[in-house]
N, C-alpha and C positions, 0 to 999 in steps of 0.2 A: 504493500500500500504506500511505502515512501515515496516511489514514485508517481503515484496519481496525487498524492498529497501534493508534490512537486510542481505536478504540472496543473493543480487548480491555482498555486500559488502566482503562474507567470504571471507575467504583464498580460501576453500575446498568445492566450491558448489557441488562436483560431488557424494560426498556423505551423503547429508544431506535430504534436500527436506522429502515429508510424508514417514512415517513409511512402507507403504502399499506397499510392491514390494521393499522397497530400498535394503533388503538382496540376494532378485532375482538380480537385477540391480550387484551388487559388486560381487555375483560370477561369471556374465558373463563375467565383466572385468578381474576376474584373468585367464580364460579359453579361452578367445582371444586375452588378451593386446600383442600387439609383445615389446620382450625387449629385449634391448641393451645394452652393456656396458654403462657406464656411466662417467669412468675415464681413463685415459693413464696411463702408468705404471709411467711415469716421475711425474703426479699430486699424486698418492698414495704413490708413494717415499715421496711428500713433507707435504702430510699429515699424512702420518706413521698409515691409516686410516686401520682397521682387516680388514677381507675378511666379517666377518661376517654384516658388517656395510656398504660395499658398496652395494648400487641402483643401479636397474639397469634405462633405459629411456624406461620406460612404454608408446608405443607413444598411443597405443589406449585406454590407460588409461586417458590419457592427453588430447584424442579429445573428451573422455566423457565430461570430464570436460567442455572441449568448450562448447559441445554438452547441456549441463545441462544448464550451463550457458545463452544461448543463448535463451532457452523454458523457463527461469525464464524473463528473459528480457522480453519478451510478459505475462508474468503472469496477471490478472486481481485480482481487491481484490479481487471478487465472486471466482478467483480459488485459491489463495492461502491457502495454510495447516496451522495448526497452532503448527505445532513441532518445540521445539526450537533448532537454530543453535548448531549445537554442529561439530568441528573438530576432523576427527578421526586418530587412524594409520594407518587404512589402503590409505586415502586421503595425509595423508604424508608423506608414505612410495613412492606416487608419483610426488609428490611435490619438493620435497626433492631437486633431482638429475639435475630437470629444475632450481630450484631456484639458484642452485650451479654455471654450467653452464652460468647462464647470469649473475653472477656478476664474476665471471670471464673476459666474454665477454666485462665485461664494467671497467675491469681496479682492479679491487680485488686482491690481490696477496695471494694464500692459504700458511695458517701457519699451523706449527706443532702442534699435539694434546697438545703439554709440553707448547707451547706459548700460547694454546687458553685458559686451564684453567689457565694458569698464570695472563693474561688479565682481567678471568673470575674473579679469585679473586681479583686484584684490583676494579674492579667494585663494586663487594659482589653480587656475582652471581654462584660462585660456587659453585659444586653440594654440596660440603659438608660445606660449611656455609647456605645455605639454605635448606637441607635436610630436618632439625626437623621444617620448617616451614609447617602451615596449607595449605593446598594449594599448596602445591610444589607435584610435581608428574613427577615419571622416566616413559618412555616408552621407548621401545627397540631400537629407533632411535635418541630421544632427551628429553629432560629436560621442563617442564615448571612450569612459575611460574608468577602468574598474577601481570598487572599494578593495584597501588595502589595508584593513582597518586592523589584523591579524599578521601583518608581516609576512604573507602567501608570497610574494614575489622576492622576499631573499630567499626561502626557499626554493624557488622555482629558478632562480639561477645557480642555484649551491647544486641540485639536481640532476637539472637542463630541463627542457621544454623540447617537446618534436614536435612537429608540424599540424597533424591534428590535432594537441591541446591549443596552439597559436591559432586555428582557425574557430576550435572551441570558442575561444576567446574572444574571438571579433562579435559572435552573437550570445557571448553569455550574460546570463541575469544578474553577476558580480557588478555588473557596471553601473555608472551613471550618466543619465542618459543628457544630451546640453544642445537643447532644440534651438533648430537654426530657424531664423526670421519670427517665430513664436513668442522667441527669450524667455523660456520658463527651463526649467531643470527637473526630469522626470528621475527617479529615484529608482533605484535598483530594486526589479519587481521578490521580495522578501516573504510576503502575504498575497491575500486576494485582493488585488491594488486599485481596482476599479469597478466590481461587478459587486450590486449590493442586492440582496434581496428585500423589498419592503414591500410590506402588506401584500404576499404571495405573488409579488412581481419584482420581474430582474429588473435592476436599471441602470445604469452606468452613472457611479458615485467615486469619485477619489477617496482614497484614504488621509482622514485629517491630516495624516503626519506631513503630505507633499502640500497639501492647501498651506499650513503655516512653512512651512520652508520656504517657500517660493516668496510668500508674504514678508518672511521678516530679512532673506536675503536683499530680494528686488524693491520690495517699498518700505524695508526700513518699520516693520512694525512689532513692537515693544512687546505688545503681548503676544504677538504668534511665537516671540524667541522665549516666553516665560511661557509659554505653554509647552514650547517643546524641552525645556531644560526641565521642565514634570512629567512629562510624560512620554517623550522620544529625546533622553540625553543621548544614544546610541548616533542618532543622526549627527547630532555637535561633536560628537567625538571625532567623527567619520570624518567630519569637516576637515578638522586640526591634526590628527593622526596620517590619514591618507593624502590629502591634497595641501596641509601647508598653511592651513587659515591659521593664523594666530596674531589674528588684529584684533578680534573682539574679548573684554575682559571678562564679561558670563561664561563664552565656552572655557576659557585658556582655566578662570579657576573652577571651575566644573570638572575638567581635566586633572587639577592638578590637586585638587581635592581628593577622586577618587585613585591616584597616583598615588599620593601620601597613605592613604588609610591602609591602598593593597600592600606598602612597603612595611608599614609598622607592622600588615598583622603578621606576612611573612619574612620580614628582613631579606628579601629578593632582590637584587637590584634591576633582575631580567625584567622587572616591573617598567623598567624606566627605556626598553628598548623602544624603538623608532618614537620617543615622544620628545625626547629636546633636540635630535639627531638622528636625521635617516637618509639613507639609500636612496639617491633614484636615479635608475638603469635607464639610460639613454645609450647611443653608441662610446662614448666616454662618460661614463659613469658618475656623479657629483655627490657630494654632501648638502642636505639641505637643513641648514642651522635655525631650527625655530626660533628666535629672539624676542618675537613677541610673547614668547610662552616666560623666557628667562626672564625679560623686563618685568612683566606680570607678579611675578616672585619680589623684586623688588617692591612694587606697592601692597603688598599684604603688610597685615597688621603688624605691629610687634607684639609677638606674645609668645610664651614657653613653646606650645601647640604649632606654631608655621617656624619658631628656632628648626624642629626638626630635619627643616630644608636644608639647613648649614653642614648636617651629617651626612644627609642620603648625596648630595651634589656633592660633596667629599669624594664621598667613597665610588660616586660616580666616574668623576674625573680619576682616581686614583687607579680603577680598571682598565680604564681605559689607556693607560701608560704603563699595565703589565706587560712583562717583557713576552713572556708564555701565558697568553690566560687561562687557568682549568674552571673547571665546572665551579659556583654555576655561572662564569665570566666569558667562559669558552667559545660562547654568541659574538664575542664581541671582534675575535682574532677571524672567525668565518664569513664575517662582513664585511668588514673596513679592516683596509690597510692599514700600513704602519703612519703613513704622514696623514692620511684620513681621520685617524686616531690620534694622530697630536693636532689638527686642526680643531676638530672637538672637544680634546681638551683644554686647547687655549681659552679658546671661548666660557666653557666651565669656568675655568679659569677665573678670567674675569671677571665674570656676574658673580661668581663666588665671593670675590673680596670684596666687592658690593657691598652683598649680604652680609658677609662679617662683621665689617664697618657697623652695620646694626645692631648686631647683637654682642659688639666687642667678644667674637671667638678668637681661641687660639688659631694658630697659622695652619694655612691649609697643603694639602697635596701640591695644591703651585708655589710654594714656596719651599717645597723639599726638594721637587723633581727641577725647576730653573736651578739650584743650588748643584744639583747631582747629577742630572742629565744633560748634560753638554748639548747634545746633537736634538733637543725638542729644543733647549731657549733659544738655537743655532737658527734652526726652521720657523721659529717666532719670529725670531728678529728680519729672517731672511724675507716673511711675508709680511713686513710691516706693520708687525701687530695687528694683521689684520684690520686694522684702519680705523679699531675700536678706540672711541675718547680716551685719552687719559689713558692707554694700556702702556704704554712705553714706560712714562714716568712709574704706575703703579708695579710694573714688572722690575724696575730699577729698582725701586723705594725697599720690595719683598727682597730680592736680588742681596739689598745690604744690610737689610735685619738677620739673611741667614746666613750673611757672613762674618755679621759683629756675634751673630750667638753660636757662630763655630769655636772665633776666636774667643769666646769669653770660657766655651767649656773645657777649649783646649786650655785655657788659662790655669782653669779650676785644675784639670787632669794634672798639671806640671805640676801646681801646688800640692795633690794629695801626694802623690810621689816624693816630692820634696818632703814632706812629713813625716812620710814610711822610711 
């Protein structure tokens, strides 16, 4: 039954199901669907949407869908097929123009195509910051590019990937969906994402959780983002985790709220993997250094409770400059390189002594490792401190505290000697 569970879940059951008939079945639909416009002239004014790009309302496209929907719902394991889900364009090429529609219906205000990739880039979701990623893929109505919310893709390159999981991938349900001329963001189909049954009839309803995303991304509204940090914090995460958002201070300490608590209860630090620093496979490879998430750290409160932070970002940075890492650090030598790994730590770094500054802690990890590792202060220095305020002078300042308290212990050691 997992898989008919699976496949009530998709987006686009109307074109998936077995192999056997399914290309009969889609050209019937393009040979009967009746279709209708889909927009007023006054919504394409405010979307500045081509002609090439508008949908039309496929309705008998759309009662397949029911229609599939509905024969899956009675499926037996003895009948289900064993093809996997895959999302196509031609399923959301009618998709599309409903999903528009009812968030409209429910309060949406459509933006221009200049504001939605504007958005798109603060997020890091636009087409041309993620273009050279693996797994990014254009079709002729939208963008996708999969949640990464589990760290699937260092796996997937520690492994390898063959050819059919990469084709898997152009039409799996992992993704997110980034509709072109519509400017709305269809969400990786997770649940029954659009088919509602009321009062003994189907109808095509979005699930709340895409109506406020779209709402508090694109117009900026207060409570759709307080309604989803109650009741879809997973989507916020997904934001900041996978794509890089760590502009806004609800998710970041939402984030790092539930980061803290998973550290205290297991003193894990694998807790804190791809969240201040991750991975993204392009054909040259990058680090992508959250800062807004670090910054964030800096405005918390002072109090015993977020001191915490001054330990875990410790011990953080401290692994991350193990020569050999083992378990449970072992994550961190299978990912990133060795100068990938002192770039990260610089940064740690950093923000670290930030923090300290606060809570007047003892010195940290970067004050041992510039002291003792020659070839990371080498590589600091070499990339300009990375170009962070005040990192030079603060790397200096640490620099000669741990050489006045080399020489002060040496001092002491001469004197107990001297004594004996």
């Amino acid at each position: 039954m997992k898989k008919v569970i699976a496949f009530v879940l998709s987006i686009l059951v109307t074109l998936i199901g077995c192999q056997n008939g399914s290309k009969e079945k889609n050209n019937n639909m393009d040979n009967v669907s009746i279709k209708t416009s889909s927009l007023s002239p006054n919504i394409e004014k405010q979307l500045g949407i081509s002609d090439e790009l508008i949908l039309p309302m496929d309705t008998l496209g759309m009662d397949s869908i029911f229609k599939e929907y509905k024969r899956y719902m009675g499926v037996t394991q003895d009948d289900e097929c064993d093809d996997e889900i895959m999302i196509t364009e031609r399923g959301m090429s009618i998709y599309i123009p409903y999903a528009f529609n009812d968030l409209l219906k429910r309060g949406f205000k459509p933006i221009s195509s200049e504001q939605y990739i504007g958005k798109l880039k603060e997020i890091g979701l636009a087409p041309e910051q993620i273009k050279n990623r693996l797994f990014f893929y254009e079709h002729k109505h939208y963008f996708t590019c999969p949640s990464d919310l589990y760290g699937w893709s260092d796996y997937a390159i520690l492994d390898g990937i063959d050819e059919k999981e990469k084709e898997y991938m152009k039409y799996s349900t992992m993704n997110i969906f980034l509709i072109k001329g519509y400017n709305f963001i269809a969400l990786s189909p997770i649940e029954d994402f659009f088919i509602k049954k009321i009062r003994s009839k189907f109808v095509f309803r979005l699930n709340d959780e895409m109506i406020h995303l779209n709402k508090f991304l694109f117009n900026n509204n207060k409570a759709s983002l307080t309604w989803l940090q109650h009741k879809d914090p997973l989507t916020l995460r997904d934001l900041l985790i996978s794509y890089g958002y760590d502009k806004n201070e609800v998710i970041n300490r939402l984030v790092l709220d539930e980061i803290k608590k998973k550290v205290q209860t297991s003193s894990d630090i694998p807790h804190l993997r791809n969240i201040f620093a991750r991975k993204i496979y392009t054909k040259k490879p990058y680090i992508d250094i959250r800062e807004g998430l670090l910054k964030t750290l800096l405005n918390l409160p002072v109090n015993e409770n977020n001191r915490e932070w001054t330990y875990i970002l410790d011990e953080y940075g401290y692994a991350m400059l193990l020569h050999k890492p083992q378990p449970p650090y072992s994550w961190i030598e299978d990912i990133f390189t060795k100068y990938e790994r002192y770039k990260i730590a610089a940064y740690i770094g950093y923000y670290l002594y930030k923090l300290q500054q606060k809570y007047d802690s003892p010195p940290t990890f970067y004050a041992h490792e510039i002291f003792n590792n020659d070839e990371f202060f080498e590589y600091v220095k070499d990339n300009h401190y990375f170009n962070l305020p005040g990192f030079k002078e603060i790397s200096d300042s640490v620099f000669k505290e741990s050489v006045d308290n080399y020489e002060i212990q040496q001092a002491r050691e001469l004197h107990r000697q001297d004594m004996e």
